[in-house]
C-alpha positions as CSV (number, residue, x, y, z in Angstrom):
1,X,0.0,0.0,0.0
2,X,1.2,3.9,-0.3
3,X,0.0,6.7,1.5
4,X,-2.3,9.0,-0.5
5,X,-3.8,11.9,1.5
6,X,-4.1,12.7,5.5
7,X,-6.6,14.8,7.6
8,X,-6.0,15.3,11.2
9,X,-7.2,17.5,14.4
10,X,-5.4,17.8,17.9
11,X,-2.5,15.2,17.4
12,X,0.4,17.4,19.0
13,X,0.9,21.0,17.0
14,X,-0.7,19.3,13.4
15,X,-4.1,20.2,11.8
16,X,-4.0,18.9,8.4
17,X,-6.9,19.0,5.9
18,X,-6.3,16.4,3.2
19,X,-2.5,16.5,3.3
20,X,-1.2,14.8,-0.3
21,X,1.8,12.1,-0.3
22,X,3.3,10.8,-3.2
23,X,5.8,7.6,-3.9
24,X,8.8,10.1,-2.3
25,X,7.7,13.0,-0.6
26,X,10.0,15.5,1.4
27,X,8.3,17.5,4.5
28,X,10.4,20.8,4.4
29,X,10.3,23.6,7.3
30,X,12.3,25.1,10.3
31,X,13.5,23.4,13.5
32,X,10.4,22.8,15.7
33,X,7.6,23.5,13.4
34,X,6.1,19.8,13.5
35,X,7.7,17.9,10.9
36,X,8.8,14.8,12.9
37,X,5.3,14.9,14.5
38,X,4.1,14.4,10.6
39,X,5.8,11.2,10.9
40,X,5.1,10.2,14.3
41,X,1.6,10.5,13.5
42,X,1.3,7.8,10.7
43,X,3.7,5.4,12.5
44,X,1.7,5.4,15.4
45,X,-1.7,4.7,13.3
46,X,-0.1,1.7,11.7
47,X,2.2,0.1,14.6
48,X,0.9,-2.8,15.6
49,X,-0.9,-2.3,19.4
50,X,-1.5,-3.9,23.1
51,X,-4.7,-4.0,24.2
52,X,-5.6,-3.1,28.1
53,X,-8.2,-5.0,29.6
54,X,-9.7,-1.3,30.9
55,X,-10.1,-0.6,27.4
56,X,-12.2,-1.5,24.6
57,X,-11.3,-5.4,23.1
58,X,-9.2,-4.9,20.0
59,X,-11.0,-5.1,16.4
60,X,-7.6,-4.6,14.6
61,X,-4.5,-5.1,15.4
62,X,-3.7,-1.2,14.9
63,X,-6.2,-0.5,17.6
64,X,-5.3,0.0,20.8
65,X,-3.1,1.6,24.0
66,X,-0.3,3.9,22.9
67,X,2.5,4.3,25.6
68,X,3.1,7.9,25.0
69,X,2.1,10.8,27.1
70,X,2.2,14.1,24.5
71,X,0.6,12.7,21.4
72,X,-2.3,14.9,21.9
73,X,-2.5,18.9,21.7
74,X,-2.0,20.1,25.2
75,X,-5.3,21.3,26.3
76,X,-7.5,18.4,24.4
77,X,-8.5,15.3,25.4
78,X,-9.3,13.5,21.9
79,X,-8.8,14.0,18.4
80,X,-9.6,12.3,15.2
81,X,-8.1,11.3,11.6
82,X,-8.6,10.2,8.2
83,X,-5.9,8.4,5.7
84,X,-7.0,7.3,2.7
85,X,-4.2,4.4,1.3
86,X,-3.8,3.2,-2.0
87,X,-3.9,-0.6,-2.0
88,X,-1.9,-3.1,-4.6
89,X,-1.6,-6.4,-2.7
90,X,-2.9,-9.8,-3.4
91,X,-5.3,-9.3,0.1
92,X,-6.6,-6.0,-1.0
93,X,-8.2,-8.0,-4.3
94,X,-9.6,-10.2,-2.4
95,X,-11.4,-7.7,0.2
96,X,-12.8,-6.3,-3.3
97,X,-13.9,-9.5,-4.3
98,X,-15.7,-10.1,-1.0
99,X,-17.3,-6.6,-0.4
100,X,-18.2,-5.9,-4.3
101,X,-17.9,-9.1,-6.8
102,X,-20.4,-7.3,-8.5
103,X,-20.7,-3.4,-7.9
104,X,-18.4,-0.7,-10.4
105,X,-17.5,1.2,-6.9
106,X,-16.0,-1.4,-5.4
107,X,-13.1,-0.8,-8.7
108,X,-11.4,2.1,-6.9
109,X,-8.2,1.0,-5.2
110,X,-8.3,3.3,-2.2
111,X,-9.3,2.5,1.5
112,X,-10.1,5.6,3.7
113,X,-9.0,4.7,7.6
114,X,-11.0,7.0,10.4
115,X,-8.9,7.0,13.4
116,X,-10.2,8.3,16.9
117,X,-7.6,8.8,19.7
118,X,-8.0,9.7,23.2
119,X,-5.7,10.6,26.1
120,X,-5.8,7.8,28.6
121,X,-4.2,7.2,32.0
122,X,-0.9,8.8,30.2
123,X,-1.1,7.1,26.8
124,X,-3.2,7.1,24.0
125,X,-5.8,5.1,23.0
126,X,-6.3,4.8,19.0
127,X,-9.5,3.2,17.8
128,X,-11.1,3.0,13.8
129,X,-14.8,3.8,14.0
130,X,-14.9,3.4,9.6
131,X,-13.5,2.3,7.0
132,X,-14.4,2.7,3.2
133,X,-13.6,1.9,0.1
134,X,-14.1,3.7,-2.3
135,X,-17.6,5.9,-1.1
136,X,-18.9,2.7,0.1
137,X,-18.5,1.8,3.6
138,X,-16.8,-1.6,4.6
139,X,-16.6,-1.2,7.9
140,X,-19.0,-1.3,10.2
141,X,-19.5,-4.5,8.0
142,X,-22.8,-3.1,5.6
143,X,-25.6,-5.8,6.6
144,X,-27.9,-7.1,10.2
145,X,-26.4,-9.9,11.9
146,X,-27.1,-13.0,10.9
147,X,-26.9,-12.5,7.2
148,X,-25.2,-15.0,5.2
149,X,-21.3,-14.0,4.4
150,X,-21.1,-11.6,7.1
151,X,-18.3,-13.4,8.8
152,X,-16.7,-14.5,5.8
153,X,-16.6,-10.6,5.3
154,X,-15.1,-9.9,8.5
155,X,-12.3,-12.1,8.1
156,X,-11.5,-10.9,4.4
157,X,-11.3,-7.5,6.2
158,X,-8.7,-8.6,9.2
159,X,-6.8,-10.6,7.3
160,X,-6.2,-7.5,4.3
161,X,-5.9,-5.3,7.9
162,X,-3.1,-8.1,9.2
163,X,-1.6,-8.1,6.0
164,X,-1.2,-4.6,4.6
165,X,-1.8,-1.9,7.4
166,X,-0.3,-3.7,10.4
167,X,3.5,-2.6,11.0
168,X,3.3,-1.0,7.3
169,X,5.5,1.6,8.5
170,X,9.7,1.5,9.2
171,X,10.6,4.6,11.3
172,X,14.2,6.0,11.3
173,X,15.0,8.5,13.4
174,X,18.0,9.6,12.1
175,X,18.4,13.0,14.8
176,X,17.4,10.8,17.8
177,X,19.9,7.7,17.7
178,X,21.3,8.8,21.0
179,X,18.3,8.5,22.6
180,X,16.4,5.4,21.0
181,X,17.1,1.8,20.2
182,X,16.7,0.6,17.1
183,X,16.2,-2.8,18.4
184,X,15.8,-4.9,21.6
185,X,19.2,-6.2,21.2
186,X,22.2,-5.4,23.1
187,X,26.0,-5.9,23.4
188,X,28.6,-5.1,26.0
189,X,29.4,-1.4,25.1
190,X,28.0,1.8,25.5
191,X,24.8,2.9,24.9
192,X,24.8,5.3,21.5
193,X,24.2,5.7,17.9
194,X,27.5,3.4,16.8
195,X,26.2,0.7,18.8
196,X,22.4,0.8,18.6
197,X,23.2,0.5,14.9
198,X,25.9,-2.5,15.0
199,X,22.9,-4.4,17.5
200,X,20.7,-3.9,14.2
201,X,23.2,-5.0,11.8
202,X,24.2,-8.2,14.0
203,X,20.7,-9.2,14.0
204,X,20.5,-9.3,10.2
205,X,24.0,-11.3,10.1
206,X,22.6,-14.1,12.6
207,X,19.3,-14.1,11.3
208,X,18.6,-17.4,8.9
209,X,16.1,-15.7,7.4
210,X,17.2,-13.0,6.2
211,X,17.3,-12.3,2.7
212,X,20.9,-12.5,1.3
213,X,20.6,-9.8,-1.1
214,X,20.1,-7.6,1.7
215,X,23.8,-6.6,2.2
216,X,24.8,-6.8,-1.3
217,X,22.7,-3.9,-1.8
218,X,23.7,-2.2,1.4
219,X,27.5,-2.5,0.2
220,X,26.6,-1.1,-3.3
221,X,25.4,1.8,-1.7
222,X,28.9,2.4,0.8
223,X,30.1,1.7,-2.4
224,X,28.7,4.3,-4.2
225,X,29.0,6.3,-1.4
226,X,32.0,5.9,0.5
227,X,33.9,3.7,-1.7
228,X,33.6,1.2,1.1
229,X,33.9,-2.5,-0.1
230,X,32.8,-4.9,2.6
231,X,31.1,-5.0,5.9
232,X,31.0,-8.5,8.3
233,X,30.4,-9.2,12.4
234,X,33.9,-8.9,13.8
235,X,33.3,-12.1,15.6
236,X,37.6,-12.9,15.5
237,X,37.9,-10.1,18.2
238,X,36.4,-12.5,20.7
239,X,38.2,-15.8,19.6
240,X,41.7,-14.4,19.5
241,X,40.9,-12.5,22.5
242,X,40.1,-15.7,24.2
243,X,43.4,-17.3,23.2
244,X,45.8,-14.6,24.3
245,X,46.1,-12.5,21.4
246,X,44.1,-9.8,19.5
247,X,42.8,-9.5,16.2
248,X,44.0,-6.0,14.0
249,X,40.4,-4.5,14.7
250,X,41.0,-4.8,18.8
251,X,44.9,-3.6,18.2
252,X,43.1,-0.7,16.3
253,X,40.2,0.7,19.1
254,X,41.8,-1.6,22.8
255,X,38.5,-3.3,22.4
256,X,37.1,-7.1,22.3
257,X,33.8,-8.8,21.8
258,X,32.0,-9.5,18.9
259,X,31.0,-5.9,16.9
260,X,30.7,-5.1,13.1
261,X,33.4,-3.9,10.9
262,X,34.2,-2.5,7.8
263,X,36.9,-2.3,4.9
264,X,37.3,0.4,3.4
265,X,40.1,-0.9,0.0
266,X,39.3,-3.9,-2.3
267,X,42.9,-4.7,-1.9
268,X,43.5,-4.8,2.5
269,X,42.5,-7.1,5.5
270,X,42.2,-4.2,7.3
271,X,38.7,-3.9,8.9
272,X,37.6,-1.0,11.3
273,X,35.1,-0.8,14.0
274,X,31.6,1.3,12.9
275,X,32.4,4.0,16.1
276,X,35.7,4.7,13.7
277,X,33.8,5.7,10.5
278,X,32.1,9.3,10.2
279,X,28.8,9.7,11.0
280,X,27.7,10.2,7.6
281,X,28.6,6.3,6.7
282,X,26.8,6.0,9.6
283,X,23.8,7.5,8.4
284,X,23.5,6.4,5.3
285,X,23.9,2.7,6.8
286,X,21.2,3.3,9.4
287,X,19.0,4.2,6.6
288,X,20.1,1.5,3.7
289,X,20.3,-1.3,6.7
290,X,16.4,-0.2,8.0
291,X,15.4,0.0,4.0
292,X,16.6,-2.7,3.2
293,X,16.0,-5.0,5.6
294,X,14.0,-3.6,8.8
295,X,14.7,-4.8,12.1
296,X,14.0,-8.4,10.8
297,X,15.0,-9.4,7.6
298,X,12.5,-7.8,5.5
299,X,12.3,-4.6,3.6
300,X,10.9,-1.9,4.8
301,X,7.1,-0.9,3.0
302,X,6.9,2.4,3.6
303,X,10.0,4.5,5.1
304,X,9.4,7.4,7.3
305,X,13.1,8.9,7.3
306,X,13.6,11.9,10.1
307,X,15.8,14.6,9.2
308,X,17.7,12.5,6.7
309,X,20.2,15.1,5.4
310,X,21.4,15.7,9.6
311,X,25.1,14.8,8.6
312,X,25.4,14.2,4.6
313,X,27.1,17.0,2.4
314,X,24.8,18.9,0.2
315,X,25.9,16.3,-3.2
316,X,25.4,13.1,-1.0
317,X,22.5,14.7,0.0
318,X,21.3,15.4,-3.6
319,X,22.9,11.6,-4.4
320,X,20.8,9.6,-2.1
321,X,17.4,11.6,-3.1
322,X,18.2,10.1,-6.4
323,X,18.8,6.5,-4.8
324,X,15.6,6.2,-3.2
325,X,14.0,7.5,-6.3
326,X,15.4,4.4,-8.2
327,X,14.6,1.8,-5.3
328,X,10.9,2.9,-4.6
329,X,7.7,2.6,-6.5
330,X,4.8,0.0,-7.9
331,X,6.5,-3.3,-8.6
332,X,9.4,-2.9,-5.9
333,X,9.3,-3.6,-1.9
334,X,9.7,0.2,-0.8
335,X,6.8,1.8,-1.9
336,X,7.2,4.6,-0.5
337,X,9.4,7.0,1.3
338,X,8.3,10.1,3.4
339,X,11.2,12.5,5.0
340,X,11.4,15.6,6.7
341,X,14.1,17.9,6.2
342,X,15.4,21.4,7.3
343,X,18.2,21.7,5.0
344,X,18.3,25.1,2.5
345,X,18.3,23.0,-1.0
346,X,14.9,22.2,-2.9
347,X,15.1,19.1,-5.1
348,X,15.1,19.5,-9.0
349,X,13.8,15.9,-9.4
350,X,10.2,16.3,-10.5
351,X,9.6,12.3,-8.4
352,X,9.6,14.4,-4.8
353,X,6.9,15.7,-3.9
354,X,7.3,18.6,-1.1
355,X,5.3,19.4,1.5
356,X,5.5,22.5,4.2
357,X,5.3,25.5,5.4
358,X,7.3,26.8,2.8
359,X,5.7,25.3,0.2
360,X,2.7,28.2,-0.9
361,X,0.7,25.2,-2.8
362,X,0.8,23.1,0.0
363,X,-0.3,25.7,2.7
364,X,-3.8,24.9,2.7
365,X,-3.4,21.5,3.3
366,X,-0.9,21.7,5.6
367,X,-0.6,23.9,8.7
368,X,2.8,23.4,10.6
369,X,2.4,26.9,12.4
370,X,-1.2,26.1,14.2
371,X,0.0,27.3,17.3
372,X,2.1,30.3,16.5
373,X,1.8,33.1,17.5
374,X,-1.0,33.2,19.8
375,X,-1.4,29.9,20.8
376,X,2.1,29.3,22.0
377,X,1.2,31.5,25.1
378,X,-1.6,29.3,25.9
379,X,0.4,26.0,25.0
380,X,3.6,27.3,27.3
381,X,0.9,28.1,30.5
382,X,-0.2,24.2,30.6
């Protein structure tokens, strides 16, 4: 599925009115003006969610208890939302085929989600009232219990919920590696960006199934990039620290234990430890390793990149755009990408689609500013 449009009220500083996405889209503005709550918004609508027994029993697996306090505009207690998604899969055809073998409306290929959330003992709880497809509603299921295919209908519709919507979304949040793990997966070390993103990249290595191509795409891009040739678990450091002697990576940092490396020439054994390589390399293999293959082996459906330029010169900058234009779209696993940005360049390529406050066409869709200047007093007094 992609993206297609968003309307929401009262989630943090956002009102949006029918906000467009396209396949790559690039949410421009200052520092502090809501981009990243743009993002956090349509992760939190499609992460998969627990379900409190003081709360309503889960319909979907998207509904559900949110375990964060500031989601909501100070002040309110509730707000709503609608995303309409545009659907390709093989469980989207047959919720068609169940809801409309035989009606022309039920030819359109987009699904409109309504979303309800509402503060609750410090969380939020996010709950889906309707659904439609098309202009006809699917959900409330059309019909009076009893009838003939009702169930059959509401298993079509979990199943294409389980299948498409749930965990649709791969957050990576470039700007706030030092303060979030990537994963629940830890090594002796320090708690930071280096290692939050060798505990990622060791999970892929050790997992059986993940795909193989993975990192033969992730070293074309250092390739490309960084002219980097390889990248492997230093698992040595641990053996030969375990017979007396150390491996070159451990001469190289006075560390041991296993860790990731990387090799930089075609023609060296020389490997270094991630914390040795700038943060750009970094960066771009946070964001290739999460595209390519999430935080278990599979690609990532829809990437919601924050601040992706943070520490990339203005041509690797203008380089990787162009990447993820080639790796995204109908046909391919990423289908689509949605970043924000704060960086002083405007793309030439006519595939991005921008969004923002400093976008004119895009200002009556989208309000970053709702609570400046007035509001801000209000918001600052509690």
């Amino acid at each position: 599925m992609r993206i297609k449009k968003v309307s929401a009220t009262n989630f943090k500083n956002l009102n949006l009115n029918g906000t467009p996405f396209r396949s790559v889209t690039l949410v421009l503005g200052e520092n502090g003006v809501g981009k990243s709550n743009l993002i956090l918004l349509l992760h939190t609508f499609f992460k998969k969610k627990e379900s409190l027994k003081e709360l309503p029993p889960q319909q979907f697996a998207i509904e559900g208890f949110v375990e964060q306090k500031d989601l909501i505009r100070r002040g309110e207690r509730q707000g709503k939302a609608e995303v309409t998604v545009t659907c390709f899969s093989d469980a989207f055809e047959d919720l068609r085929k169940a809801f409309f073998a035989k009606s022309r409306q039920g030819k359109s290929d987009d699904v409109t989600i309504e979303f309800v959330y509402r503060s609750y003992s410090g969380g939020l709880d996010v709950r889906i009232p309707a659904m439609r497809l098309g202009r006809q509603a699917i959900y409330p299921i059309p019909g009076k219990p009893g009838d003939r295919g009702l169930a059959e209908k509401q298993k079509v519709l979990e199943e294409w919920v389980n299948a498409d919507l749930v965990d649709a979304t791969t957050y990576i949040p470039n700007s706030r590696l030092l303060k979030r793990g990537l994963v629940d997966f830890r090594i002796d070390g320090p708690f930071d960006a280096a290692s939050d993103l060798e505990n990622t990249l060791l999970k892929l290595l050790t997992n059986h199934d993940t795909d193989p191509d993975i990192f033969d795409r992730i070293k074309e891009t250092l390739d490309r990039f960084f002219r980097i040739k390889d990248i492997r678990p230093n698992l040595e450091r641990m053996i030969e620290s375990s017979r007396g002697s150390e491996s070159e990576a451990a001469k190289t940092t006075g560390q041991s234990g296993v860790g990731v490396g990387v090799r930089i020439k075609e023609d060296t054994n020389r490997w270094f430890d991630l914390a040795q390589v700038g943060t750009g390399v970094q960066q771009i293999l946070v964001m290739m390793t999460m595209i390519q293959g999430g935080l278990e082996g599979k690609p990532a459906r829809i990437a919601l990149i924050e601040e992706f330029e943070s520490s990339l010169s203005i041509k690797t900058r203008k380089q990787f755009l162009q990447q993820l234009i080639e790796v995204v779209g109908p046909g391919k696993p990423l289908r689509q990408v949605i970043m924000t940005s704060h960086a002083i360049f405007r793309p030439k390529a006519q595939e991005v689609h921008s969004i923002g406050p400093d976008n004119p066409k895009a200002r009556t869709s989208v309000n970053f500013r709702q609570w400046e200047p007035e509001d801000w007093a209000r918001h600052s007094s509690g």
